[in-house]
C-alpha positions as CSV (number, residue, x, y, z in Angstrom):
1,X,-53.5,24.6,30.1
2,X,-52.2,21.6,32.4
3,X,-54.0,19.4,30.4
4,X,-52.7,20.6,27.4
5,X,-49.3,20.4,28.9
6,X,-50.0,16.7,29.9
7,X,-51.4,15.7,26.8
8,X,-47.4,17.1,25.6
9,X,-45.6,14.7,27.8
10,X,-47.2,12.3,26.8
11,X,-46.0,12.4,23.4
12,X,-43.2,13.2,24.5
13,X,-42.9,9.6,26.5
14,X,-44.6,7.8,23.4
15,X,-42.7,9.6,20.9
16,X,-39.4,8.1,23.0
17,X,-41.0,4.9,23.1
18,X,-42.0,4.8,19.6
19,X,-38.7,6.0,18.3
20,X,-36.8,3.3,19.8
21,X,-39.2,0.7,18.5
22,X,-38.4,2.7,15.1
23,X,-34.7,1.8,15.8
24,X,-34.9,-2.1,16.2
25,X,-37.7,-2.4,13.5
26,X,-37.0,0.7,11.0
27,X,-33.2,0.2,11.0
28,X,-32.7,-3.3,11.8
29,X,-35.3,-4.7,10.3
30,X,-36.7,-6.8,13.5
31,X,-40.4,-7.2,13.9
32,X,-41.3,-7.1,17.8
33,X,-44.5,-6.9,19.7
34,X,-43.1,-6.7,22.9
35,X,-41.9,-3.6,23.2
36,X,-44.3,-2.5,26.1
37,X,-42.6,-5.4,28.0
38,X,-39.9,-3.4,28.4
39,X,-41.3,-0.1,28.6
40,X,-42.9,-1.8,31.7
41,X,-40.1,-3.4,32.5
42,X,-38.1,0.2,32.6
43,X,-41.4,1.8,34.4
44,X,-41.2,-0.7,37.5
45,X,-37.8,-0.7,37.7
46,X,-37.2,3.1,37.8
47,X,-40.2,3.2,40.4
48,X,-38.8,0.5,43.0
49,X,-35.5,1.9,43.1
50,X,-37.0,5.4,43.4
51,X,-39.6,4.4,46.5
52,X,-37.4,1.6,48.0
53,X,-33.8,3.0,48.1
54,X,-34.9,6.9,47.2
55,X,-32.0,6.7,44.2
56,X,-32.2,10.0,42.6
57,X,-34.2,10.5,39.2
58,X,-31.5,10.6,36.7
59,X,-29.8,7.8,38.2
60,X,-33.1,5.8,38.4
61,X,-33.6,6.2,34.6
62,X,-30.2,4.5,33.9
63,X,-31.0,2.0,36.3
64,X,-34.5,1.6,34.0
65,X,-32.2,1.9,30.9
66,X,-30.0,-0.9,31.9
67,X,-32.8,-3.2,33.2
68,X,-34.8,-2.9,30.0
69,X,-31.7,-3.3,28.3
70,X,-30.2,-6.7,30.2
71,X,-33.4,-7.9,30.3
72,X,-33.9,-7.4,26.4
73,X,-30.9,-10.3,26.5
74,X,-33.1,-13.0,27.3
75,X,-35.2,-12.6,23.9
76,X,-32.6,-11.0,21.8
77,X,-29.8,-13.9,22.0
78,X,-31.9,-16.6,21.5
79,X,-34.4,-15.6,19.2
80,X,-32.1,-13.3,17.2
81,X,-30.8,-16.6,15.4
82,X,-34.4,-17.1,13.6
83,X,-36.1,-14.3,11.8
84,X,-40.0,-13.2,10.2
85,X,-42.8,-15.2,11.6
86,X,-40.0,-17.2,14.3
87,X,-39.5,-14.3,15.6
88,X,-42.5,-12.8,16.0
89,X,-44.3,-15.4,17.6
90,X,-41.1,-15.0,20.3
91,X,-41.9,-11.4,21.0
92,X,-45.6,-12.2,21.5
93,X,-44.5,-15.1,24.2
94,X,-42.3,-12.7,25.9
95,X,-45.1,-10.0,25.6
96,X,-48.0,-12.6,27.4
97,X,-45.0,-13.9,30.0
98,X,-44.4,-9.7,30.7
99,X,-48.2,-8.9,31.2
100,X,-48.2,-12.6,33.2
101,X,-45.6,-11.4,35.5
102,X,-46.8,-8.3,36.4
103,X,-49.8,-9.1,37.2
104,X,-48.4,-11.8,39.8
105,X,-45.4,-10.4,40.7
106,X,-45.5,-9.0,44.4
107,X,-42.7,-6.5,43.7
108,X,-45.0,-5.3,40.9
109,X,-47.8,-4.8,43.4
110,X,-49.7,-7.3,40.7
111,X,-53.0,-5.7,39.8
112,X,-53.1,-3.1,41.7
113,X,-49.9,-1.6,40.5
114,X,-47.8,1.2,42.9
115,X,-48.9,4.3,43.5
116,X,-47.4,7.6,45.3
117,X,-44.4,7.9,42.6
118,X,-41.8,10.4,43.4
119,X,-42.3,13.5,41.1
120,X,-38.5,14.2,38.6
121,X,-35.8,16.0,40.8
122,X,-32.8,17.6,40.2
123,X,-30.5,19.0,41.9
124,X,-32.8,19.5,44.8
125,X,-35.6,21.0,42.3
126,X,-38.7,19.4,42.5
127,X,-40.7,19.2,39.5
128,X,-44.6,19.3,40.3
129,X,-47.0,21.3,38.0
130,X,-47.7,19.7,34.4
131,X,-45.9,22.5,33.0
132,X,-42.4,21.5,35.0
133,X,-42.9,17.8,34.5
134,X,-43.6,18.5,30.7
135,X,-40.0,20.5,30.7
136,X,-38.3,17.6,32.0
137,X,-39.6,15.2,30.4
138,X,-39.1,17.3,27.0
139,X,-35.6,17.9,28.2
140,X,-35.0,14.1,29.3
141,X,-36.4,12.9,25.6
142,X,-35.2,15.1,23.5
143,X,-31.3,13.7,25.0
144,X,-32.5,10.1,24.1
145,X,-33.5,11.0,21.2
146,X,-30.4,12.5,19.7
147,X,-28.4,9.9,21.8
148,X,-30.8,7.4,18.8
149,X,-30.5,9.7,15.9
150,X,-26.7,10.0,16.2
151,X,-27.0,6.3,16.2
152,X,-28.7,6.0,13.0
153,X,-26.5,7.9,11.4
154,X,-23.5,6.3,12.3
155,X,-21.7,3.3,10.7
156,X,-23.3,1.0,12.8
157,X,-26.9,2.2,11.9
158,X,-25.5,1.6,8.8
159,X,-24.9,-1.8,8.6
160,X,-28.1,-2.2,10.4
161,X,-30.1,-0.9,7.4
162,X,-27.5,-3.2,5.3
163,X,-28.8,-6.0,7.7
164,X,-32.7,-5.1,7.0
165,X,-32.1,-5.2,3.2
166,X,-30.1,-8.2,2.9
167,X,-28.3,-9.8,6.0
168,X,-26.5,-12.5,3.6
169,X,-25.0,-10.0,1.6
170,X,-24.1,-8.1,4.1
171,X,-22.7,-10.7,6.3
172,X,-20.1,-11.6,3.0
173,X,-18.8,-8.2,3.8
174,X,-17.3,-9.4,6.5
175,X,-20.1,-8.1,9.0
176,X,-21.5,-9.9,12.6
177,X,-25.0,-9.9,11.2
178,X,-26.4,-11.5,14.6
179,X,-24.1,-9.3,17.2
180,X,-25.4,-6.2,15.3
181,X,-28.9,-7.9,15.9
182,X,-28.8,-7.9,19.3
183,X,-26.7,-5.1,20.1
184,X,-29.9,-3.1,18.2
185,X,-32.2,-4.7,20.7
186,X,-30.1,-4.1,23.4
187,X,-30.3,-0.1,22.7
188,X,-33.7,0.0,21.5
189,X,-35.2,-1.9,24.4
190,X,-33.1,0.1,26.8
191,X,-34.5,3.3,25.8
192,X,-37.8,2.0,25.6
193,X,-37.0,2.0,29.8
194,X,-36.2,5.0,29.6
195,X,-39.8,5.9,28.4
196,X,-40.9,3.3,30.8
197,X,-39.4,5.8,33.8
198,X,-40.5,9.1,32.5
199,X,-44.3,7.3,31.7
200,X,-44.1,6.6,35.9
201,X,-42.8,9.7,36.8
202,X,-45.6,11.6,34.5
203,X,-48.6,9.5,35.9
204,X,-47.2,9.0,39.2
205,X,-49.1,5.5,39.1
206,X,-48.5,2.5,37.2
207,X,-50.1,-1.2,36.7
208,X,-49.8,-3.7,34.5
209,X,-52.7,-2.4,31.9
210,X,-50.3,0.3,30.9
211,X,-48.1,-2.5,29.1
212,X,-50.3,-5.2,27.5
213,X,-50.1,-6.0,24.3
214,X,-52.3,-3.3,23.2
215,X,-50.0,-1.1,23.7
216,X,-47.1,-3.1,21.6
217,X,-49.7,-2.4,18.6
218,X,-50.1,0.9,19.2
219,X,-46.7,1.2,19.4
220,X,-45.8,-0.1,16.3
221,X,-48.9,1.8,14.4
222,X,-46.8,4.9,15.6
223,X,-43.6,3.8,13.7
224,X,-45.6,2.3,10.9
225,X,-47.7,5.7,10.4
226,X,-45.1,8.2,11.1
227,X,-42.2,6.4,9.0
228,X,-39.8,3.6,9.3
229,X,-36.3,4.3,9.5
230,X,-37.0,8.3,9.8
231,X,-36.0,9.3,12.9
232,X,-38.7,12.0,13.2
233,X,-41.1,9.3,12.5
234,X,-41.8,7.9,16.1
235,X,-42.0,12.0,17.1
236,X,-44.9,11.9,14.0
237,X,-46.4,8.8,14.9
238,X,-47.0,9.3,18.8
239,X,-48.3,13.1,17.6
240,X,-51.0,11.9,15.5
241,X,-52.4,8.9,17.6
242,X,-51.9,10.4,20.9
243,X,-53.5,13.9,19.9
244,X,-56.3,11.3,18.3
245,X,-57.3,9.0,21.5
246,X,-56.8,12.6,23.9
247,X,-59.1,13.9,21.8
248,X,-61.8,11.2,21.7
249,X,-61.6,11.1,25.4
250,X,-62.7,14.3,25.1
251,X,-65.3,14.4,23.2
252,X,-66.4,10.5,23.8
253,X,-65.2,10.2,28.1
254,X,-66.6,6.5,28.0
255,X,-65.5,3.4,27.5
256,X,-66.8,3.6,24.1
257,X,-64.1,6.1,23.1
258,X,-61.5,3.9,24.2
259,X,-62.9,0.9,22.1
260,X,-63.4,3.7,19.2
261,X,-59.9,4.4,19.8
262,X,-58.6,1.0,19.5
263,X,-61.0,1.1,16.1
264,X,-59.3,3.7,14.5
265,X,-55.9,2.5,15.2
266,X,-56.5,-0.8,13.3
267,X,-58.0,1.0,10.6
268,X,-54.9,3.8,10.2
269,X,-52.8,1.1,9.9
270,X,-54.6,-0.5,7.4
271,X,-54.5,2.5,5.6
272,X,-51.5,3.2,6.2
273,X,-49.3,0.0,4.7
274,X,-52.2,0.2,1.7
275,X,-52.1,3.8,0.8
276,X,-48.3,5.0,1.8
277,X,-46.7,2.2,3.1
278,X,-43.8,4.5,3.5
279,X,-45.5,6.8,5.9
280,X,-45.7,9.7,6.8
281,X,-42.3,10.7,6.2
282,X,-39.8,8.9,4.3
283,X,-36.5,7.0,4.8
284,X,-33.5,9.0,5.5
285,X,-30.3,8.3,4.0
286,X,-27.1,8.0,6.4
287,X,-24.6,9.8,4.0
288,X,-24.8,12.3,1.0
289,X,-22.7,14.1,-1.1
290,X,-23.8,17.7,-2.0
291,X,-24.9,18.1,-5.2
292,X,-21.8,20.4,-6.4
293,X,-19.3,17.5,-5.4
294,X,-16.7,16.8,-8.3
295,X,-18.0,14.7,-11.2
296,X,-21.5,14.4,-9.1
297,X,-23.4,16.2,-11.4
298,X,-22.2,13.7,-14.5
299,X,-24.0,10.8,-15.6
300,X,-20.8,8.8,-14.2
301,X,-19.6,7.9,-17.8
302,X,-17.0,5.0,-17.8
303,X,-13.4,6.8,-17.4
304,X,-10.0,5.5,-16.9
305,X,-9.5,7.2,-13.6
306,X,-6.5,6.4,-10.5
307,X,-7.8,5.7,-7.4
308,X,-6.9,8.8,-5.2
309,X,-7.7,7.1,-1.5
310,X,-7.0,3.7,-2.0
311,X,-3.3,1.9,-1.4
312,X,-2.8,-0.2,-4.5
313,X,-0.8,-2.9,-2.1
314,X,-3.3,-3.2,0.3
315,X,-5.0,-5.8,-2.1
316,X,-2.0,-7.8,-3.5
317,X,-1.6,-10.9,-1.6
318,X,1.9,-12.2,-1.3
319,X,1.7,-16.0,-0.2
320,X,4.3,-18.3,0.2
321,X,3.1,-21.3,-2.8
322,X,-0.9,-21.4,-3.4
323,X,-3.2,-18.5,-1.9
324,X,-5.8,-20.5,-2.0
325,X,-6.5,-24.4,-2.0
326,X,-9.3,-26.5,-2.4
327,X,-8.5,-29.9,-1.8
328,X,-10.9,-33.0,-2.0
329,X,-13.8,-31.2,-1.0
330,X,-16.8,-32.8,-0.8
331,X,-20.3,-31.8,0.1
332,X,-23.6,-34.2,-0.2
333,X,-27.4,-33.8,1.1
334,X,-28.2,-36.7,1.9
335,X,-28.1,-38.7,-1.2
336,X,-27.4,-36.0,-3.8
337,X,-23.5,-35.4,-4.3
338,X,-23.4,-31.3,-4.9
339,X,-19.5,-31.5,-5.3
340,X,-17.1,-34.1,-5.0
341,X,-13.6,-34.5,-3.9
342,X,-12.7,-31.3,-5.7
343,X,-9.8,-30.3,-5.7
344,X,-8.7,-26.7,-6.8
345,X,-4.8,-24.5,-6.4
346,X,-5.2,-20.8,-7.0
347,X,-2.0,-18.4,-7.2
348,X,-2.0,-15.0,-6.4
349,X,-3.2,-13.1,-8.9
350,X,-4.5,-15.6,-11.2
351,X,-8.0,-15.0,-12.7
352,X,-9.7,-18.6,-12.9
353,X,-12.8,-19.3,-14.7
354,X,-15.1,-21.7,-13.7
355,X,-17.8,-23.5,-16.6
356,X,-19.8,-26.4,-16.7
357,X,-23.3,-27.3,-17.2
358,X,-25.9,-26.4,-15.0
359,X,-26.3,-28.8,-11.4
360,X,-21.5,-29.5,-11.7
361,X,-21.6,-27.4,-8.4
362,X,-20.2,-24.0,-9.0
363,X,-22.3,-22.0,-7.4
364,X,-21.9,-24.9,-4.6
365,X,-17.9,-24.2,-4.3
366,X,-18.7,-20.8,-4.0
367,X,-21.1,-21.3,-1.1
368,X,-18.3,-23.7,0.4
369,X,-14.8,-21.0,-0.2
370,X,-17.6,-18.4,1.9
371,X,-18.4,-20.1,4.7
372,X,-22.4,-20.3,3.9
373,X,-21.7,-23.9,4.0
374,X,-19.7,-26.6,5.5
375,X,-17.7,-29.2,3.9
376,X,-18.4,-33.1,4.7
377,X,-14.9,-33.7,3.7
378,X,-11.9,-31.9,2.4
379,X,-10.3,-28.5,3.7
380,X,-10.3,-24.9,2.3
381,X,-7.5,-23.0,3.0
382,X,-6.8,-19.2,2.4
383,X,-3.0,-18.3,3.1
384,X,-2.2,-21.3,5.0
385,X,-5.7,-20.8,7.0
386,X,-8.2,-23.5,7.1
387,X,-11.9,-21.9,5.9
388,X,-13.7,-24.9,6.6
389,X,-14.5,-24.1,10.2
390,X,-15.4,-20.3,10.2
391,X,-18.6,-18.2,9.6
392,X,-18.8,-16.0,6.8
393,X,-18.2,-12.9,8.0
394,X,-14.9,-14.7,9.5
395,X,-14.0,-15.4,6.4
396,X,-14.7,-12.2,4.6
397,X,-12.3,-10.7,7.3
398,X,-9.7,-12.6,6.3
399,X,-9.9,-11.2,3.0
400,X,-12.0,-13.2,0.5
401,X,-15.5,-11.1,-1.4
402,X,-18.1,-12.4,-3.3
403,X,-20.5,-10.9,-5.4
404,X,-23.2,-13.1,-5.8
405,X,-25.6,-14.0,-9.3
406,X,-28.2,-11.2,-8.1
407,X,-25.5,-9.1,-6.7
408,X,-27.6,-8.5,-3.2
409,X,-27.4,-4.8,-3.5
410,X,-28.5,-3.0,0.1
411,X,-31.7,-1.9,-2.7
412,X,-32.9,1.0,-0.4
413,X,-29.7,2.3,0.5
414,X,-27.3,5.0,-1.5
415,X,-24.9,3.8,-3.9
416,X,-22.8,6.1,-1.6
417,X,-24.3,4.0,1.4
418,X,-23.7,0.5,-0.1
419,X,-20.0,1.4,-0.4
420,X,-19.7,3.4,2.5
421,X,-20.9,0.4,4.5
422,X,-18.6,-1.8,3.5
423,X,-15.3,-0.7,4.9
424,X,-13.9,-2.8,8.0
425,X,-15.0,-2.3,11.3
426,X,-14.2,2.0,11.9
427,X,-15.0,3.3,15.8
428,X,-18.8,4.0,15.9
429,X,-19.7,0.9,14.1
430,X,-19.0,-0.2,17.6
431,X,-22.6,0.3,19.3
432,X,-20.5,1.8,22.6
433,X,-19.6,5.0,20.5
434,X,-22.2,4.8,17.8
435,X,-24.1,7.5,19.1
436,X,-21.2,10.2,20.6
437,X,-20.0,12.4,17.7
438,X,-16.6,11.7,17.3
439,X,-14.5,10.2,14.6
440,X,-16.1,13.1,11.9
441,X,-12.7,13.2,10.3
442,X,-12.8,9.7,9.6
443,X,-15.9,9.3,8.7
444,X,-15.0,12.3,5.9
445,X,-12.1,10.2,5.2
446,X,-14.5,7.3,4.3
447,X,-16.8,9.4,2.3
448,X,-14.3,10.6,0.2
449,X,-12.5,7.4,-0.5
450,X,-16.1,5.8,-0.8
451,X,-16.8,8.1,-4.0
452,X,-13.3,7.3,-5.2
453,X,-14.0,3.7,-5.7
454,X,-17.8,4.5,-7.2
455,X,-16.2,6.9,-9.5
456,X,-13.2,4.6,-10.4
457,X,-16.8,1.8,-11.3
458,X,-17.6,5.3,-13.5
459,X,-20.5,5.7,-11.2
460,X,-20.0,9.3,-9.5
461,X,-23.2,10.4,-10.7
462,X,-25.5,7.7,-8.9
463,X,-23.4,8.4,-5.8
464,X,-26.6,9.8,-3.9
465,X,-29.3,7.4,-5.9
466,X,-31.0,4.8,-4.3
467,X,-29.1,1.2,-5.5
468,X,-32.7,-0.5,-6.4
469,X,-33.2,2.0,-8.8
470,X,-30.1,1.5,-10.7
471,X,-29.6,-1.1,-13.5
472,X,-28.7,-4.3,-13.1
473,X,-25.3,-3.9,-14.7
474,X,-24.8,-1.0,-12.6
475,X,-25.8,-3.0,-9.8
476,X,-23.0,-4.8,-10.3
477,X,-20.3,-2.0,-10.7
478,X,-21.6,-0.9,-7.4
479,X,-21.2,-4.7,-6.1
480,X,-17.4,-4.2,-7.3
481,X,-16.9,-1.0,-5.6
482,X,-18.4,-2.8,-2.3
483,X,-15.5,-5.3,-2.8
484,X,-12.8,-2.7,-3.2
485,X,-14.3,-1.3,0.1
486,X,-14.0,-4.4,2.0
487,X,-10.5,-4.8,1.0
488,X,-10.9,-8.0,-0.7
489,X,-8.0,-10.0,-2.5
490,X,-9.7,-12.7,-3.7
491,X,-13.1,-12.1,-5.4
492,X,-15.6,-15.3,-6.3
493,X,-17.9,-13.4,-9.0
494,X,-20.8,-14.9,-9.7
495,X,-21.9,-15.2,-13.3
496,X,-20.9,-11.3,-13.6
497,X,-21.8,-11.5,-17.5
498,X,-25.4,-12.4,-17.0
499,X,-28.4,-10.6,-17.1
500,X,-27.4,-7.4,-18.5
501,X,-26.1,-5.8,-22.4
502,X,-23.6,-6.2,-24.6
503,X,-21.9,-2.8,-24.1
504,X,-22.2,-3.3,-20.0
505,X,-20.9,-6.9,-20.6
506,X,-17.7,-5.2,-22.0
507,X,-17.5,-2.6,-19.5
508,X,-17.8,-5.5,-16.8
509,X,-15.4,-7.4,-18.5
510,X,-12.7,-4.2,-18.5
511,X,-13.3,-3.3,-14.6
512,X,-12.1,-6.6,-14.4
513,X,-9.4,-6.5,-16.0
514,X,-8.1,-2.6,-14.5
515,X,-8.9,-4.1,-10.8
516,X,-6.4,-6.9,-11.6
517,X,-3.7,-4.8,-13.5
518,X,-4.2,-1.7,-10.7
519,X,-4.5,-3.8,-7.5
520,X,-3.4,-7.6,-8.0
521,X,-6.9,-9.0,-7.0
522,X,-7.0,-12.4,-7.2
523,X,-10.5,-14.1,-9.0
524,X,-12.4,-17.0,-9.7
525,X,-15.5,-16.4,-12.0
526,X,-18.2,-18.4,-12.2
527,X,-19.5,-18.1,-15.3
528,X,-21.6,-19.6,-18.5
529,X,-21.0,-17.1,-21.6
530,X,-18.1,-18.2,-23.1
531,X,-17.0,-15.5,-25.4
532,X,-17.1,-13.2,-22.0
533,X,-14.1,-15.4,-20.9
534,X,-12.5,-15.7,-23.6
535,X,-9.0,-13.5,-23.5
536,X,-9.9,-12.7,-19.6
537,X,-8.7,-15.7,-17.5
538,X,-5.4,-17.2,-17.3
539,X,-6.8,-20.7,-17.2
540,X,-10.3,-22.6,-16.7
541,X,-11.9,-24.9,-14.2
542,X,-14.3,-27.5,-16.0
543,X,-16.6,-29.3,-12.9
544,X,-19.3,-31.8,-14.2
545,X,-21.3,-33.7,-11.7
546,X,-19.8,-32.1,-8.7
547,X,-16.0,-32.9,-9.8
548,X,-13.2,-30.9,-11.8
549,X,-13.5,-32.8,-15.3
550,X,-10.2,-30.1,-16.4
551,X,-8.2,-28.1,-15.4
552,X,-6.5,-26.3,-18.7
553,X,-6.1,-22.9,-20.9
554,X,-9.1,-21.5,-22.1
555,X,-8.1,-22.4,-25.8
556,X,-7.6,-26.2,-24.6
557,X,-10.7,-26.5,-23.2
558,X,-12.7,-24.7,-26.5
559,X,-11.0,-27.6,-28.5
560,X,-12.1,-30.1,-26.4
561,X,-14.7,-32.3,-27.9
562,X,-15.7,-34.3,-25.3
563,X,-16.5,-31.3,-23.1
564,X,-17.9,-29.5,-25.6
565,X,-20.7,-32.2,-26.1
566,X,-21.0,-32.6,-22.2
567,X,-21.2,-28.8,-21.8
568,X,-22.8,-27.7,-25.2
569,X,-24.6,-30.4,-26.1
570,X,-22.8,-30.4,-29.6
């Protein structure tokens, strides 16, 4: 019975570990192999403090917390920056200088690691037999784990998700894409400490082979095989391989079982991203609506409906002359001119179209009004506030949306999810109060005003389907519901006309023109059919080789020959 009981904790410990791995790689989409690092780092620093200055146990496992956490710093702020095989090749450095410095460390007790660690307290209770240390531990991991689930299922594990699917489009909602980064580390690698205390206090020994990079693998073969971005999938994960290797040390007590062990891992996750890449259990959405919610039920036909939750003057924007002003902007790459001393005056309000052949730099003006690039010359200015200095999510706080050619959708996300996400900054986005349960009444609030905007796109009935499984066009409703959450007034759309059909063209075309008569919004479309155009904008923006050829009525430029041939080729 004790070993059954020890064979527990210890998925208990690994099912901590694995779920806070799960929360940096399942949520925010961050590969890392050195989570052991920190598990060590959180083992040696709950045992020192417990054997040289006899701090209590709970204290000591927020001392391992905070450890793992600060040290976490060090990777997270300088790595964060680079993503995909960058940054893993960064996590395996920091996991060979970890498994470096504890073996030479003399306050590691280098290979020889410490023994004699203080069994949990509490309270003057001292827990000894397996069965107590396995309560403890149970108790102790179960509170971390809720502490990470609550997480996940607050606005700030959403926009992490967002961050995983598609950190541009998300960042052009106004979002910190590389705070969130690191604040995601921060958590995950401090509760990884956590793990790394409870591991000491279980085995009452430690060394440095209980965090090599092995164990990173394993580690991530848990998440992997139980199920990314599930937070029962670490608890799965840690379940299966642990009860596997106790098992063949069982029935195999050699080194041989260990090596078999090691065997078997590498082929489950083989098997694993081949057969259910998924695993075991899948994603979990942060919000639903339940299924009797008004108008869910529909197939979200296109109705004229009033926005219930949403202040129409919230979007007008009064400015004092021109809201926004492009003036002599230029941008080169080396030799090649994308746009040149372009100069652009945009009233609140207006609707501009933009049209030229392919290569004039539209999509480049875009990239320049949202901060993705800088000018070499020439300022943007939004309200009397010069653009040309500050990041994109600075910019789409100040109150300027895009919706990109491919619309970015957040694909594995909820439409629900993708709008929900895209309201400003509410309390738990901030990782400090992400995980307590407070601010339900907001979030409600949210929620509801969320499905307003999807059903005002006529899209009540996708509320709770998955955005990459959507059409295109529909895609793109949910892209102007994302706007509307933001709190956007001025929208660059790009090319919203292509890729889909005639009758979604039209219902494009009308949302449009409702979002300007309803709320004021100001636009500039980029954008190559024509006819789409045609009776939509108040005047159009002709660019050819980088420059504004004319600025005139949409009529005026139709009748234009010159531009007609340049454009059209007739």
């Amino acid at each position: 019975m004790d070993y059954l009981f020890l064979v527990l904790t210890l998925i208990c410990v690994y099912a901590l570990l694995a779920t806070s791995l799960n929360l940096i790689k399942g949520y925010g989409g961050l590969f890392s192999v050195a989570h052991a690092v920190f598990f060590g780092i959180g083992a040696y620093a709950f045992t020192i403090v417990r054997i040289e200055y006899g701090v209590p146990f709970p204290l000591a496992l927020v001392v391992a917390f905070a450890t793992a956490a600060a040290a976490s710093l060090a990777l997270s702020i300088p790595s964060l920056r680079v993503s995909g095989e960058y940054l893993l090749l960064a996590t395996f450095a920091v996991q060979v200088l970890g498994t470096s410095l504890f073996l030479n460390l003399d306050i590691t007790g280098g290979p020889a690691g410490i023994r004699d660690i203080p069994h949990a307290d509490l309270f003057g209770y001292v827990f000894q037999t397996n069965g107590q240390v396995f309560l403890i531990t149970l108790a102790v991991s179960t509170l971390c784990w809720w502490m990470m689930y609550e997480t996940t299922r607050s606005p700030f594990g959403r926009v992490m998700k967002a961050i995983r699917e598609d950190e541009i489009g998300i960042a052009a909602l106004g979002k910190n894409t590389l705070w969130f980064k690191i604040a995601v580390f921060f958590i995950g690698c401090g509760f990884a400490g956590v793990a790394g205390g409870l591991f000491a206090t279980v085995i009452t020994f430690i060394n440095p082979d209980s965090f090599v990079i092995y164990v990173s693998f394993t580690v991530v073969i848990m998440v992997l095989l139980g199920g990314l971005a599930n937070p029962f999938g670490g608890i799965a994960g840690a379940a299966v391989l642990i009860t596997l290797e106790e098992a063949l040390r069982v029935i195999m007590p050699t080194a041989a079982g260990a090596h078999l062990a090691m065997v078997l891992f590498g082929l489950i996750l083989v098997g694993v991203i081949m057969r259910r890449p998924q695993g075991l259990l899948p994603e979990h959405a942060t919000s639903t609506l339940v299924a009797d919610s008004a108008g869910l039920e529909g197939r979200g036909q296109r109705q004229a409906v009033k926005l219930e939750h949403v202040n129409p003057n919230a979007f007008a924007a009064d400015a004092q002359g021109p809201l926004l002003r492009i003036d002599n902007v230029t941008k080169s790459y080396g030799g090649l001119v994308a746009v040149h001393d372009t100069s652009i005056s945009v009233d609140a309000g207006d609707i501009i179209g933009i049209v030229g052949p392919n290569g004039a730099g539209k999509t480049t003006l875009f990239d320049l009004i949202g901060g993705s690039i800088r000018p070499n010359a020439g300022k943007i200015s939004y309200r009397g506030q010069n653009l040309s200095t500050l990041k994109p999510h600075r910019i789409a706080q100040a109150g300027i949306g895009r919706l990109f050619q491919h619309v970015r959708p957040f694909s594995n996300m909820t439409a629900l999810d993708n709008v929900l996400v895209s309201f400003p900054r509410s309390l738990r986005e901030n990782p400090l109060f992400a995980w307590l349960p407070i601010d339900r009444s907001g979030e409600a609030a949210r929620r509801e005003k969320a499905f307003d905007l999807l059903r005002y796109m006529g899209l009540e009935g996708h509320a709770n389907e998955k955005v990459g499984e959507l059409s295109f066009g529909q895609q793109k409703l949910v892209g102007f519901a994302r706007l509307l959450a933001q709190g956007a007034s001025v929208w660059l759309l790009d090319e919203p006309a292509a890729g889909i059909d005639p009758q979604m063209r039209q219902d494009i075309r009308r949302t449009i023109l409702r979002v300007r008569e309803d709320l004021g919004v100001t636009m500039l479309i980029v954008e190559h059919n024509m006819d789409f155009l045609e009776g939509l904008v108040d005047r159009v923006v002709f660019m050819a080789e980088g420059t504004v050829a004319k600025v005139a009525g949409f009529d005026e430029i139709m009748a234009d020959k010159d531009l007609n041939r340049l454009y059209l080729g007739v």
